[in-house]
N, CA, C and O atoms as CSV, one atom per row, in Angstrom:
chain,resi,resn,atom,element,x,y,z
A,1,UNK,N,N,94.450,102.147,80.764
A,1,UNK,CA,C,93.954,101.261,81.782
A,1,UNK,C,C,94.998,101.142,82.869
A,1,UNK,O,O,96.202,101.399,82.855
A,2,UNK,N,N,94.185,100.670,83.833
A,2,UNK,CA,C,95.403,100.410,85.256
A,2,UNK,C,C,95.364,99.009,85.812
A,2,UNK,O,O,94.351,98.520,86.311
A,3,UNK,N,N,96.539,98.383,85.697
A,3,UNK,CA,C,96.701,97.148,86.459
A,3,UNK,C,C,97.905,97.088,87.335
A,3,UNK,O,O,99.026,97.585,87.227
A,4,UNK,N,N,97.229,96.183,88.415
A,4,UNK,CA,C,98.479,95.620,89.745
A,4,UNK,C,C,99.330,94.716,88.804
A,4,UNK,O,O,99.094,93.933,87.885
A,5,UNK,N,N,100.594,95.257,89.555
A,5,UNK,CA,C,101.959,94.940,88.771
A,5,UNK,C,C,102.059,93.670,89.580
A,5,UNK,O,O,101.723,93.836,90.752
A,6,UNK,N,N,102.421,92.481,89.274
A,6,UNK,CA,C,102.627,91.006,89.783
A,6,UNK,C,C,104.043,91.317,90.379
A,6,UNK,O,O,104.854,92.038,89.798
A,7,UNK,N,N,104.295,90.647,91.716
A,7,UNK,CA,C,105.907,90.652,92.284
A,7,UNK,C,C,105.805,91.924,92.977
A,7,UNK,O,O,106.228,91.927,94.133
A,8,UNK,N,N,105.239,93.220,92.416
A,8,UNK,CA,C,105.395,94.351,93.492
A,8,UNK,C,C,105.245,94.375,95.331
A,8,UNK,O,O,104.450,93.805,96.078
A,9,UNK,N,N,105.926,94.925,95.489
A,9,UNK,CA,C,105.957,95.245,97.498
A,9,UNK,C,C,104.510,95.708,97.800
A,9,UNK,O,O,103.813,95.255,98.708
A,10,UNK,N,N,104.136,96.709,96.883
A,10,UNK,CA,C,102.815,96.995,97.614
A,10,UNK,C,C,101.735,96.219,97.497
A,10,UNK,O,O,101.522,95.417,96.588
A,11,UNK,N,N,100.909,96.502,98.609
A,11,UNK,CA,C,99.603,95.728,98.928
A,11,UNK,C,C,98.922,95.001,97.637
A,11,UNK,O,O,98.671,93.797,97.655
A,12,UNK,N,N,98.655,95.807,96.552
A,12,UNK,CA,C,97.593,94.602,95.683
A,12,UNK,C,C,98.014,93.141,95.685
A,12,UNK,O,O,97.454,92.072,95.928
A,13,UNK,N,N,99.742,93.695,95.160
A,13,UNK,CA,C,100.081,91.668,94.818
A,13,UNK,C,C,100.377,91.316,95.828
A,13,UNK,O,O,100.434,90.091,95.943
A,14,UNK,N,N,100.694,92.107,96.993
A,14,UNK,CA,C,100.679,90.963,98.340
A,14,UNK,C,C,99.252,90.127,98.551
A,14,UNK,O,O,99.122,88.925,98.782
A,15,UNK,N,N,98.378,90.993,98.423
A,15,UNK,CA,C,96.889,90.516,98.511
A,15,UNK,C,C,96.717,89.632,97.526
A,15,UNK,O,O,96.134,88.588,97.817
A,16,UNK,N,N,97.153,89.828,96.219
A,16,UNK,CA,C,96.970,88.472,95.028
A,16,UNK,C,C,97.367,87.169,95.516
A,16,UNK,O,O,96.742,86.143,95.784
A,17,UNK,N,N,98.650,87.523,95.557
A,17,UNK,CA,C,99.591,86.188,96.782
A,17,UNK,C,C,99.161,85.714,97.431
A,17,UNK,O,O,99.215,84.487,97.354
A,18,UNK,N,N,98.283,86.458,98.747
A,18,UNK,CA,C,97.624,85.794,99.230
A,18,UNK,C,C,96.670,84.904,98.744
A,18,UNK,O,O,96.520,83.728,99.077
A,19,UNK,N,N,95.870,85.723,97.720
A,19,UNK,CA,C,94.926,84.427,97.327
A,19,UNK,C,C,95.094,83.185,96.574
A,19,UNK,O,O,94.415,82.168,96.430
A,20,UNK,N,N,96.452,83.688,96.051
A,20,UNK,CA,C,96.813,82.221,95.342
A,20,UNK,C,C,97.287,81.144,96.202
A,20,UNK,O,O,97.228,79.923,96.054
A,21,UNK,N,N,97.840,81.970,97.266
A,21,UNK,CA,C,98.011,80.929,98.404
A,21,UNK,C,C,96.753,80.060,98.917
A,21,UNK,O,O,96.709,78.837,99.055
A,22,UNK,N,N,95.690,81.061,99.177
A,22,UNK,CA,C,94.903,79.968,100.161
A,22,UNK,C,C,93.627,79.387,98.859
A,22,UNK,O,O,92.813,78.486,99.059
A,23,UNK,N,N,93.743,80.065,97.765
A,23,UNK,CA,C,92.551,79.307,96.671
A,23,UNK,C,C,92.931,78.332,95.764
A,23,UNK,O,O,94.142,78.349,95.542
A,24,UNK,N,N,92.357,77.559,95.218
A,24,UNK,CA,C,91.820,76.779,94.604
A,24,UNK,C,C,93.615,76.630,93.265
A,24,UNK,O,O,94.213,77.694,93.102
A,25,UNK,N,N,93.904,75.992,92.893
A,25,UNK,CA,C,94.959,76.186,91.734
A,25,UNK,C,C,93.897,76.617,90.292
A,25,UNK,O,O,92.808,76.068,90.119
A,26,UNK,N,N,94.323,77.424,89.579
A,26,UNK,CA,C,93.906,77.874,87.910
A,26,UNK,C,C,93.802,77.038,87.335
A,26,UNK,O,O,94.616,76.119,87.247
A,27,UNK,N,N,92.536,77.158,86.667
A,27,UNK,CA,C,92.516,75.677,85.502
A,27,UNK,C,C,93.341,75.747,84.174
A,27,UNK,O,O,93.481,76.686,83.390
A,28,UNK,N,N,93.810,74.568,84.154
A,28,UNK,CA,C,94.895,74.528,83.316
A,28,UNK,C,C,94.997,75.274,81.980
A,28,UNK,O,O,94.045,74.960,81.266
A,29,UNK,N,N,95.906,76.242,81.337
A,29,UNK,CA,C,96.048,76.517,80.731
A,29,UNK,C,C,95.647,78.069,80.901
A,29,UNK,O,O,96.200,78.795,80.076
A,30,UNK,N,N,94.968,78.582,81.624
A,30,UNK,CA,C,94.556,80.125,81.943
A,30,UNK,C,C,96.153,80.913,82.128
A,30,UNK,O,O,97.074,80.587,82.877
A,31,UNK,N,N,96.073,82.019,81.177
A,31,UNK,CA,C,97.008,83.139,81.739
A,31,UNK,C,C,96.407,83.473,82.589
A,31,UNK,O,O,95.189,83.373,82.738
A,32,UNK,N,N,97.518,84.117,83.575
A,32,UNK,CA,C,97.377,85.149,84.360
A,32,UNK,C,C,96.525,86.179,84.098
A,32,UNK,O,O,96.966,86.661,83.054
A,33,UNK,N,N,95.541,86.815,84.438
A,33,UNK,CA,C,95.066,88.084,84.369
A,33,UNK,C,C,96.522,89.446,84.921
A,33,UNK,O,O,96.604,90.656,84.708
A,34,UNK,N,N,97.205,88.721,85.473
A,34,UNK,CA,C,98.233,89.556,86.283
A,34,UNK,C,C,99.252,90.076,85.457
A,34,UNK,O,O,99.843,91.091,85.826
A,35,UNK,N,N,99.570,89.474,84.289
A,35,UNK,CA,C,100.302,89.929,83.278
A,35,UNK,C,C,100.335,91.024,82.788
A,35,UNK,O,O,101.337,91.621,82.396
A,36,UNK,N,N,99.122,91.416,82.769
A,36,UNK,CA,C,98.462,92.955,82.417
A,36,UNK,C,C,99.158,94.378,83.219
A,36,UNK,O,O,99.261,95.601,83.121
A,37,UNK,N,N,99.481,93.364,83.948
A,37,UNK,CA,C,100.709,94.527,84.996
A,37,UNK,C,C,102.274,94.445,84.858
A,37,UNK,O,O,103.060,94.936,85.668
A,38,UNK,N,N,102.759,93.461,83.235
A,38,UNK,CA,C,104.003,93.981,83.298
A,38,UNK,C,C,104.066,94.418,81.678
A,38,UNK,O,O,103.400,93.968,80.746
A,39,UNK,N,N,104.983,95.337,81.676
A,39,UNK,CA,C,104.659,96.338,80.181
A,39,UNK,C,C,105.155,95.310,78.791
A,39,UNK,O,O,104.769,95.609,77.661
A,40,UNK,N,N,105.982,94.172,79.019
A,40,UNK,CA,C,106.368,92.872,77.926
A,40,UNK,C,C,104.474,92.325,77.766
A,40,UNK,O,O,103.837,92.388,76.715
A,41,UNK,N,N,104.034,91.920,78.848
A,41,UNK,CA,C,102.960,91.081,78.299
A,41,UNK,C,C,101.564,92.138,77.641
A,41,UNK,O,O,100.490,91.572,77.440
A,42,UNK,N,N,101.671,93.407,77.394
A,42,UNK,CA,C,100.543,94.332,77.284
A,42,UNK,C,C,101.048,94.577,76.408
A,42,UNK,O,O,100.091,94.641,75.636
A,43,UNK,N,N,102.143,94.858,75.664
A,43,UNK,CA,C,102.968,95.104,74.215
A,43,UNK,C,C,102.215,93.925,73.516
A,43,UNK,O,O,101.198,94.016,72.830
A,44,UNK,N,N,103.013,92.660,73.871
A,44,UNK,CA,C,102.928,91.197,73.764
A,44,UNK,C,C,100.828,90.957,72.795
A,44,UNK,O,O,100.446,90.541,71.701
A,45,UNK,N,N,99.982,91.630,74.305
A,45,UNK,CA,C,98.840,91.211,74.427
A,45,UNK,C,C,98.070,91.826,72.791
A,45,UNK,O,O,97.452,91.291,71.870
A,46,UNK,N,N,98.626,93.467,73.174
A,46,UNK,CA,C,97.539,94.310,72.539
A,46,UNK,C,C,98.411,93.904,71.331
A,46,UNK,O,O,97.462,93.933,70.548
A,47,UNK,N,N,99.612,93.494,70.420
A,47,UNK,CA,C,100.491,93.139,69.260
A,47,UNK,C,C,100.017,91.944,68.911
A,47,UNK,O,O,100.742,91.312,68.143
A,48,UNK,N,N,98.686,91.273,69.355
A,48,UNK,CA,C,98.702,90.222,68.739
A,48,UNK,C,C,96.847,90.846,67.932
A,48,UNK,O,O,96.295,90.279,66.989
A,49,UNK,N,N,96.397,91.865,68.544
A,49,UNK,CA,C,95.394,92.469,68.279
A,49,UNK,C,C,95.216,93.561,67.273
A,49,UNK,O,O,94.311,94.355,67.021
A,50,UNK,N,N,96.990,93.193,66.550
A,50,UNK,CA,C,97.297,94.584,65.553
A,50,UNK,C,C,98.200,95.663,66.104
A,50,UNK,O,O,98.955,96.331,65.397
A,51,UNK,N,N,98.115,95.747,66.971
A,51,UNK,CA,C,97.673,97.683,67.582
A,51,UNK,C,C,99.766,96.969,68.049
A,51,UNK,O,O,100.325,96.093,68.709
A,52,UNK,N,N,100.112,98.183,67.086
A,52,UNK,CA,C,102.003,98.174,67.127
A,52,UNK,C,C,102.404,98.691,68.432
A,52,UNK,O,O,101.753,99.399,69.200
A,53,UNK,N,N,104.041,98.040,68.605
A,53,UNK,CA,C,104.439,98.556,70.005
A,53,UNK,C,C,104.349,100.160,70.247
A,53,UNK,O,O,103.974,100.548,71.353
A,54,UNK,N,N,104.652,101.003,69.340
A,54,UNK,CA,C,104.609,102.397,69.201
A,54,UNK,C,C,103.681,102.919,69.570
A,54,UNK,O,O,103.606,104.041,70.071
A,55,UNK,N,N,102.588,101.926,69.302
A,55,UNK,CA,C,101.239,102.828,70.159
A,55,UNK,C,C,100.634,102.403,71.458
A,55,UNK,O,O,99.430,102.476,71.702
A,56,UNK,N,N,101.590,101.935,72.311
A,56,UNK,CA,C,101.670,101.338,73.255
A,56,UNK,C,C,102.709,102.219,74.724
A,56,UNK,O,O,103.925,102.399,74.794
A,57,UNK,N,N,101.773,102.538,75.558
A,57,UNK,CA,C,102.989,103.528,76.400
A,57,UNK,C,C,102.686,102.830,77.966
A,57,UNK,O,O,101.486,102.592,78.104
A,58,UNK,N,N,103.548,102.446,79.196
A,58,UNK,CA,C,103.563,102.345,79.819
A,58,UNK,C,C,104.082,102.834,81.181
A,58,UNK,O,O,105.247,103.192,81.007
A,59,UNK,N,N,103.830,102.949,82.064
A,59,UNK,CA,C,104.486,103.428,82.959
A,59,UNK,C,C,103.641,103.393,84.548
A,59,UNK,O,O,102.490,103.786,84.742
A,60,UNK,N,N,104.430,102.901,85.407
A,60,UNK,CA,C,104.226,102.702,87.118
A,60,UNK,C,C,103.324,104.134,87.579
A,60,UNK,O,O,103.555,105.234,87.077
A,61,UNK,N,N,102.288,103.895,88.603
A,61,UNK,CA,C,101.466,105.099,88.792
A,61,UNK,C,C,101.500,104.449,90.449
A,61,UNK,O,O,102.024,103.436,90.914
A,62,UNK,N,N,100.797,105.394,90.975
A,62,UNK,CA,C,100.627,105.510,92.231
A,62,UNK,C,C,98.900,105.365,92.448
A,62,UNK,O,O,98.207,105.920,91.596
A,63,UNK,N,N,98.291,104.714,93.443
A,63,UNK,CA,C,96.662,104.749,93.508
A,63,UNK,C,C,97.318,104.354,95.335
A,63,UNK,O,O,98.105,103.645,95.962
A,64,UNK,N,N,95.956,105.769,95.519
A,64,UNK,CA,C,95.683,105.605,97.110
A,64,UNK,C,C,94.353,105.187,97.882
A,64,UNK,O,O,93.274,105.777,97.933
A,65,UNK,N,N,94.604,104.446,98.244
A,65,UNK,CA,C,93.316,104.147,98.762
A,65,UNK,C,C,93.285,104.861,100.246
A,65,UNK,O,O,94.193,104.984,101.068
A,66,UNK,N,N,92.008,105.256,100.285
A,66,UNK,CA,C,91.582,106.436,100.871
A,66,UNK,C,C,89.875,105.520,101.797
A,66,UNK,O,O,88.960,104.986,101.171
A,67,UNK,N,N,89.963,105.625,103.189
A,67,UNK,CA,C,88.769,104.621,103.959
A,67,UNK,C,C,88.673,105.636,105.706
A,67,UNK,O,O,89.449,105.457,106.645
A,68,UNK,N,N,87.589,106.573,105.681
A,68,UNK,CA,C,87.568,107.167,106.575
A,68,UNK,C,C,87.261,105.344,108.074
A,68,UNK,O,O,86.790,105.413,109.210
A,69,UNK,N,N,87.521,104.697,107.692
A,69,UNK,CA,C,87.339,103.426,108.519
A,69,UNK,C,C,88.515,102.926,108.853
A,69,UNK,O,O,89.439,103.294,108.127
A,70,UNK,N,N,88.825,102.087,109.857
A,70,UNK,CA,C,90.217,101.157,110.157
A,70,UNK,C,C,90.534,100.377,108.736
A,70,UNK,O,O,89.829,100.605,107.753
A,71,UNK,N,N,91.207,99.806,108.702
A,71,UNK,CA,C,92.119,99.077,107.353
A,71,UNK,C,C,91.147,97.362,107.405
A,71,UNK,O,O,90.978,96.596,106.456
A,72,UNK,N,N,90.699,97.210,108.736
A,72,UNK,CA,C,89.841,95.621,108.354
A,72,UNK,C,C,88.570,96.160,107.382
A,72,UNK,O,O,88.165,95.277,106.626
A,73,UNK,N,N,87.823,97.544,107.259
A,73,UNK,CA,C,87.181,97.411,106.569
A,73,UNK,C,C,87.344,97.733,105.323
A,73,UNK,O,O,86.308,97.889,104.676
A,74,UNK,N,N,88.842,97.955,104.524
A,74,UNK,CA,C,89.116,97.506,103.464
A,74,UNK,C,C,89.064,95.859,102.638
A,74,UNK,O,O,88.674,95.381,101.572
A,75,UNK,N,N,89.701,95.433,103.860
A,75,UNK,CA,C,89.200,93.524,104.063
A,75,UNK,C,C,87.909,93.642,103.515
A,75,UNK,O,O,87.844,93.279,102.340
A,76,UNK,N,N,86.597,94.146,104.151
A,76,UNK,CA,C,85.652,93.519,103.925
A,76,UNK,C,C,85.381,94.191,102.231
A,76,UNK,O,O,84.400,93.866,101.563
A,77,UNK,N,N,86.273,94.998,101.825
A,77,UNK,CA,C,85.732,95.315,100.770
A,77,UNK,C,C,85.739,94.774,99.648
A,77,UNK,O,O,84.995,94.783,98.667
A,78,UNK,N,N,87.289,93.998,100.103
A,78,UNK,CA,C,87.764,93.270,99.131
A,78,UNK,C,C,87.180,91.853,99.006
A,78,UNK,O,O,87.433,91.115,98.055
A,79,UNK,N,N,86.350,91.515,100.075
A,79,UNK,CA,C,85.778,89.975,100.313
A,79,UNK,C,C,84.448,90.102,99.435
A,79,UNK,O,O,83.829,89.099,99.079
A,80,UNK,N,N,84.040,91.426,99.102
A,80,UNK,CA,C,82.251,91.395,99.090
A,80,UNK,C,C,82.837,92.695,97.669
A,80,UNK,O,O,82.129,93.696,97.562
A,81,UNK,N,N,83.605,92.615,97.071
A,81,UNK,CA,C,83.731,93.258,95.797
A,81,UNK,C,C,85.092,93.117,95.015
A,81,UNK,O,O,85.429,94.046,94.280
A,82,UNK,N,N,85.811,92.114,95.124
A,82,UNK,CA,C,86.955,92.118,94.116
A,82,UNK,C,C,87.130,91.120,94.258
A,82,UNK,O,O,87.438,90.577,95.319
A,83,UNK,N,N,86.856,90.245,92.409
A,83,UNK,CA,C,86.453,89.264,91.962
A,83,UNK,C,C,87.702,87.906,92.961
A,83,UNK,O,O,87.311,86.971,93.660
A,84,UNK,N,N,89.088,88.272,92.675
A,84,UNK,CA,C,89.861,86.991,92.912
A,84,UNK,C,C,90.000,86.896,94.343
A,84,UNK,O,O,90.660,85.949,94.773
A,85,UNK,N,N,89.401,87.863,95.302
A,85,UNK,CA,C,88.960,87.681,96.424
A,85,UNK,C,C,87.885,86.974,97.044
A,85,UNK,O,O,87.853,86.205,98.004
A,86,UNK,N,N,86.740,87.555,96.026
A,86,UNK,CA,C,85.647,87.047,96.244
A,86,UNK,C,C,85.615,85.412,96.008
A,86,UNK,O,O,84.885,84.570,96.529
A,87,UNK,N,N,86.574,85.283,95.123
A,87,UNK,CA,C,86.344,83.857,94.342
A,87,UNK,C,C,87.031,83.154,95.564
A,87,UNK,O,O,86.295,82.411,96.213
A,88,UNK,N,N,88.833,83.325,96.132
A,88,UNK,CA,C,88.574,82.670,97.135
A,88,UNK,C,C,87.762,82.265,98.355
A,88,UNK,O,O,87.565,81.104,98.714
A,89,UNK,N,N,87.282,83.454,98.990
A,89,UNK,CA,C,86.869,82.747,100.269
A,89,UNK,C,C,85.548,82.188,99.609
A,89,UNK,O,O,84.983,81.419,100.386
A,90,UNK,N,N,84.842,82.356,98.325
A,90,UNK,CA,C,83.679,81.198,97.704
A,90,UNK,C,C,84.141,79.662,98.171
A,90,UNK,O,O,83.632,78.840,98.932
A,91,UNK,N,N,85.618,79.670,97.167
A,91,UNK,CA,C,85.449,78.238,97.497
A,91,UNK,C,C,86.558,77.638,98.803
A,91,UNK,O,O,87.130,76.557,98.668
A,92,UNK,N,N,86.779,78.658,100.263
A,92,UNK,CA,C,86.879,78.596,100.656
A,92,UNK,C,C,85.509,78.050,101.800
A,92,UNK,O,O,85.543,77.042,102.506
A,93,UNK,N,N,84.714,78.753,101.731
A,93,UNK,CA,C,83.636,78.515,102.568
A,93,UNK,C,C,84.010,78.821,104.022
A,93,UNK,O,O,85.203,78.802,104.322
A,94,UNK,N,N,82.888,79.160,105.144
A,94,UNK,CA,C,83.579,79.693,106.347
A,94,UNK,C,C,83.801,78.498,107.001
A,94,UNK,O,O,83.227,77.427,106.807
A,95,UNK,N,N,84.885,78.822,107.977
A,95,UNK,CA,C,86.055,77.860,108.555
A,95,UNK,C,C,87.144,78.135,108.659
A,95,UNK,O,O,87.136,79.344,108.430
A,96,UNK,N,N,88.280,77.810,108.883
A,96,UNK,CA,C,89.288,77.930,110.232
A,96,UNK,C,C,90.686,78.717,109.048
A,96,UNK,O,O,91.491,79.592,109.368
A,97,UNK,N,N,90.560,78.071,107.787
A,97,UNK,CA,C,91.193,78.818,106.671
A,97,UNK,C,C,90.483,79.939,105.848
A,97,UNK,O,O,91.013,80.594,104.950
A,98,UNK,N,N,89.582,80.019,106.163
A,98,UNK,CA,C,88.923,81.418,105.514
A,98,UNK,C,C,89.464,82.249,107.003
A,98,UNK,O,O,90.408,83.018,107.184
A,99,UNK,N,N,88.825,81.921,107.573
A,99,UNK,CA,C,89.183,83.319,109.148
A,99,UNK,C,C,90.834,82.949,108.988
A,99,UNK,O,O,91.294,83.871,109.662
A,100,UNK,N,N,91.780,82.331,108.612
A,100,UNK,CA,C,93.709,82.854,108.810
A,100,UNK,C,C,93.944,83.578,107.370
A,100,UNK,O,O,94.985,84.168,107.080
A,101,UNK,N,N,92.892,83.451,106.573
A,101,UNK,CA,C,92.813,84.293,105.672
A,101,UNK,C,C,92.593,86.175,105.282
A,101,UNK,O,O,92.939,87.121,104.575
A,102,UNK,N,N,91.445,85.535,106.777
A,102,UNK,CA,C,91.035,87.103,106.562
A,102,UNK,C,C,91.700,87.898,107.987
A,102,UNK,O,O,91.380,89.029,108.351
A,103,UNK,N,N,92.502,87.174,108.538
A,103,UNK,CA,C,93.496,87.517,109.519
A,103,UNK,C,C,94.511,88.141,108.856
A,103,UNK,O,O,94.797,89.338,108.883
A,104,UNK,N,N,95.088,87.166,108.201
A,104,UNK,CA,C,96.301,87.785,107.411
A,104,UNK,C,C,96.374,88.930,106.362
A,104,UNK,O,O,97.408,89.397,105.883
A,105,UNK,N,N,95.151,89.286,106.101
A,105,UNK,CA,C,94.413,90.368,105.213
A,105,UNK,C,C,94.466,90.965,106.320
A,105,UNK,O,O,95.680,91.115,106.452
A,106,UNK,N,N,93.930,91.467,107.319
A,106,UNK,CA,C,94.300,92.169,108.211
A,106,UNK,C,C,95.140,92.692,108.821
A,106,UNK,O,O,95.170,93.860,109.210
A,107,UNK,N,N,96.066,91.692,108.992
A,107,UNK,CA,C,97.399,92.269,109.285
A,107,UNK,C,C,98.166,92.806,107.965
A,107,UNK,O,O,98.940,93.752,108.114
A,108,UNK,N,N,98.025,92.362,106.948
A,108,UNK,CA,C,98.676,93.253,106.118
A,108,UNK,C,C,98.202,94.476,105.447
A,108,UNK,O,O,98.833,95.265,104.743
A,109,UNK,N,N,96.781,94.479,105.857
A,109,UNK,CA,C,96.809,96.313,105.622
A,109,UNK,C,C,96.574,97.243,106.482
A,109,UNK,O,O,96.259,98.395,106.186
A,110,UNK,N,N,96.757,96.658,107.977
A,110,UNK,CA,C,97.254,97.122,108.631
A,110,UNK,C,C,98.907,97.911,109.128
A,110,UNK,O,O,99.193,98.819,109.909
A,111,UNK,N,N,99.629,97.114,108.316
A,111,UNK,CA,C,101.030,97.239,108.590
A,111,UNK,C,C,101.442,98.232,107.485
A,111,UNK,O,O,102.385,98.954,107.811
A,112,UNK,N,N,100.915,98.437,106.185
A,112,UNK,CA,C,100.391,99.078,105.048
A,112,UNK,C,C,99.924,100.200,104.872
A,112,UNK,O,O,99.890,100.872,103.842
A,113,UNK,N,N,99.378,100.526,106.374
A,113,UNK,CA,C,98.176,101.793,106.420
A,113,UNK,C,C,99.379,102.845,106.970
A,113,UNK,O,O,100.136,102.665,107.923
A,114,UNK,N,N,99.303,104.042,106.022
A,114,UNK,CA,C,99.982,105.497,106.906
A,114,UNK,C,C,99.210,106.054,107.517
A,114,UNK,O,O,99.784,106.858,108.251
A,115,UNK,N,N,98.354,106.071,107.608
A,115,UNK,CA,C,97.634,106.494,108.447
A,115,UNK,C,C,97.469,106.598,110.140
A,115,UNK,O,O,96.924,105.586,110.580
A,116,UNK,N,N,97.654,107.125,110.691
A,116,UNK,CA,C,97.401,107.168,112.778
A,116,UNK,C,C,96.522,107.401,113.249
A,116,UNK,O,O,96.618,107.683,114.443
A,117,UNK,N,N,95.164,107.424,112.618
A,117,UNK,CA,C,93.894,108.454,113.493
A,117,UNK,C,C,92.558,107.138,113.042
A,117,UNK,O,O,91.385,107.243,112.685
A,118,UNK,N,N,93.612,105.776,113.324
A,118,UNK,CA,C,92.118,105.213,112.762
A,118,UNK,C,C,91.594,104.878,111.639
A,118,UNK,O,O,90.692,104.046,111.538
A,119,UNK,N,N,92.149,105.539,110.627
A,119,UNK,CA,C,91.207,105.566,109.560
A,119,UNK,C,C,92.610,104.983,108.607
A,119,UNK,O,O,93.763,104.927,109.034
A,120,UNK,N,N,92.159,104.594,107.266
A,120,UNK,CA,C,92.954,104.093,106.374
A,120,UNK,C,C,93.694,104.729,105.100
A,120,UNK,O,O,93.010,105.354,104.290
A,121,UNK,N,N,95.018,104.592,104.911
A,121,UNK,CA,C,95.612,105.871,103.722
A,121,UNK,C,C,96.887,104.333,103.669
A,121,UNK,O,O,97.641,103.809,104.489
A,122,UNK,N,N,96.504,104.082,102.112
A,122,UNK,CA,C,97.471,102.410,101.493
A,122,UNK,C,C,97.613,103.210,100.371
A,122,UNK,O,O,96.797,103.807,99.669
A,123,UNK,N,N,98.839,103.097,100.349
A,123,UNK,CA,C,99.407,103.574,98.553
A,123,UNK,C,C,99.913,101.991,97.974
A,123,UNK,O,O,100.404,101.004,98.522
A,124,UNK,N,N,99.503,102.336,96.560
A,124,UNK,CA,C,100.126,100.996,95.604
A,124,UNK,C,C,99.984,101.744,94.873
A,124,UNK,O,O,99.211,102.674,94.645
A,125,UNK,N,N,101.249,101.059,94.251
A,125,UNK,CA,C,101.679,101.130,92.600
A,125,UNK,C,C,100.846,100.202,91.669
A,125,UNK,O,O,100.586,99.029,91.937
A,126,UNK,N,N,100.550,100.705,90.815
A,126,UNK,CA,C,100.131,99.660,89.494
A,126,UNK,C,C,100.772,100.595,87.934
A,126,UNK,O,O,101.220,101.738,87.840
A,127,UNK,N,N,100.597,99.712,87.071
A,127,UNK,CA,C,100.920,100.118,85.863
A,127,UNK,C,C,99.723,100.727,84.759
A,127,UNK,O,O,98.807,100.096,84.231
A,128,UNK,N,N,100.118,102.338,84.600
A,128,UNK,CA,C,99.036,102.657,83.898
A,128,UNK,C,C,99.718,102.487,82.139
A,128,UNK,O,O,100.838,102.881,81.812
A,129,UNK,N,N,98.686,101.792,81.178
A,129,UNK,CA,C,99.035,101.717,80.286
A,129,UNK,C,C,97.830,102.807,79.305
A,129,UNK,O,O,96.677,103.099,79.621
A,130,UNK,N,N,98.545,103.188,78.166
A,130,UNK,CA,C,97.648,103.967,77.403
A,130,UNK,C,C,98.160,103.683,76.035
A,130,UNK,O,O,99.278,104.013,75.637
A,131,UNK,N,N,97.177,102.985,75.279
A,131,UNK,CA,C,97.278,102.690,74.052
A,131,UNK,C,C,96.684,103.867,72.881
A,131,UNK,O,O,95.621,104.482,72.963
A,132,UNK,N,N,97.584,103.952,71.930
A,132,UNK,CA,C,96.503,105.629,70.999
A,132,UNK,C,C,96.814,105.189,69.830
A,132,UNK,O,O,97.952,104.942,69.430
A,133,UNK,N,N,95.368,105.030,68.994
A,133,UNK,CA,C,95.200,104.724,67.372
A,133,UNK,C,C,95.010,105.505,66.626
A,133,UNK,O,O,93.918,106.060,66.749
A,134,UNK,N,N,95.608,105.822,65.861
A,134,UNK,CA,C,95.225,107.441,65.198
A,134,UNK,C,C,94.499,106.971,64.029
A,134,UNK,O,O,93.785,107.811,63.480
A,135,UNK,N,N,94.543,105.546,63.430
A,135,UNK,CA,C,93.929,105.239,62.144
A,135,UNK,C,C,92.501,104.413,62.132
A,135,UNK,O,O,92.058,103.590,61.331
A,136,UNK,N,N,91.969,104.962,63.333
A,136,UNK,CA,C,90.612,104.108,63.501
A,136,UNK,C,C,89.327,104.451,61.886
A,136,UNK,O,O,89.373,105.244,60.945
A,137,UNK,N,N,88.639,103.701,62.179
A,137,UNK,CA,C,87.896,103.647,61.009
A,137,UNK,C,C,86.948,104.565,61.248
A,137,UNK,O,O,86.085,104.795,60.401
């Protein structure tokens, strides 16, 4: 599986950040879903499910996002298909902090984009993990 590494420079957890900034606080007691992106809490996770550190492998990957479009319509992709996005501007509702929201989403994958011709090319890192059971039933 692949998860955004929490604290990383590139775009996903800047974009997480962002939303923890402008949404709602976690109801009490929820882990992070974000944990899943550092290789202690996925040892940690899948070791409480049996499955030993040994069969547990981790390691940093590269994912490019690829948008023959400018970088705002990555924004909209992320507003109208990825859940902790979606969930903020929900209970954001439209108004003057949803639009510095989706400003600042803008400017940061804009600043993000290698790309020159218009169109959008964002590299991030996340952590691909691969778990292998050899004693399944």
């Amino acid at each position: 599986m692949g998860n955004w590494i929490p604290d990383d420079p590139t775009m996903p957890a800047q974009i997480l950040r962002l939303a923890a900034e402008y949404g709602p606080p976690p109801p009490p007691g929820l882990v992070s879903p974000s944990l899943w992106g550092t290789g202690q809490a996925v040892v940690e996770r899948f070791g409480q499910a049996g499955i030993p550190a040994g069969a547990i492998a981790t390691r940093p990957a590269v994912f490019d996002f690829h948008l023959d479009r400018p970088p705002s319509s990555l924004t909209d992709i992320f507003v109208s298909s990825f859940g902790p996005i979606m969930r903020v501007f929900e209970a954001l509702g439209p108004g003057p902090r949803a639009d510095a929201l989706r400003a600042r989403m803008d400017a940061l994958l804009e600043q993000e984009n290698l790309a020159q011709d218009g169109t959008t090319h964002i590299r991030a890192r996340y952590l691909m993990v691969t778990v292998t059971v050899t004693d399944a039933p």
